[in-house]
C-alpha positions, 0 to 999 in steps of 0.5 A: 141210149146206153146198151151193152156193146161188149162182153171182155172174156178172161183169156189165159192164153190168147193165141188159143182163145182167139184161134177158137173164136175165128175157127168155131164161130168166123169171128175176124179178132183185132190185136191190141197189143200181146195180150188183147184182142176183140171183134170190131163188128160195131154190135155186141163185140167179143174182148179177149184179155190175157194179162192177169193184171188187168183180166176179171175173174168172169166175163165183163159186161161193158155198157156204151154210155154218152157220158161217162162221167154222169154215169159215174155219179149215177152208178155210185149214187143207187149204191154201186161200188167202183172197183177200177176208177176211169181209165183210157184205152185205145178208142174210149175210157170206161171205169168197172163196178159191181153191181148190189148182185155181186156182179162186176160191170163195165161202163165206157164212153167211145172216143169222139171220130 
C-alpha cells in the first residue's frame, strides 16, 4: 500500500539544520554527502537538502510506492504534470509532480535488500 514515508525540507544550511533537528527533537540525521542528510527511522523520515539545484521551494512530501513505474502512468493519467522525471539515489529512485492543487509531490520506489 503506498503512504507517505518522507517529508524532504529545504536546507540553506545543513550543518545549522541538522544540529537544530538533533538537538530540538533527538532526531539521529545520516549524512549523504556534503548537502544531504535524513533520519532513517523506517517511519515518517525527515531529508534535509542543502544544494540549491536540487533543493524544492517548500517542503516535499514523498509517497513510498511498489512500482514506480505504474505510479508514473497513474499520476500523469488523472492530470499531474511531472516536474522531474525518475531518477536514482542512494537506496531507491522516485520522480516529483505537481499535484491539480499547485502542490509538488514525490513519489519513489525503495531498492530490493
Amino acid at each position: 500500500m503506498s503512504r507517505p514515508n518522507f517529508i524532504e525540507l529545504p536546507a540553506r544550511d545543513l550543518a545549522a539544520s541538522r544540529a537544530f533537528f538533533e538537538a530540538a527533537f533527538g532526531f539521529t540525521m545520516t549524512p549523504f554527502g556534503p548537502t544531504y542528510a535524513c533520519t532513517l527511522t523506517g517511519d515518517v523520515d525527515i531529508g534535509l537538502q542543502a544544494d540549491p539545484q536540487e533543493a524544492t521551494q517548500a517542503p516535499l512530501p514523498v509517497i513510498a510506492v511498489a512500482d514506480l513505474e505504474a505510479t508514473l502512468a497513474a499520476v500523469t493519467a488523472a492530470g499531474a504534470a511531472v516536474t522531474k522525471p525518475i531518477f536514482g539515489f542512494p537506496g531507491g529512485r522516485r520522480f516529483h509532480f505537481r499535484d491539480p492543487g499547485g502542490n509538488e509531490l514525490a513519489a519513489m520506489q525503495v531498492d530490493p535488500r
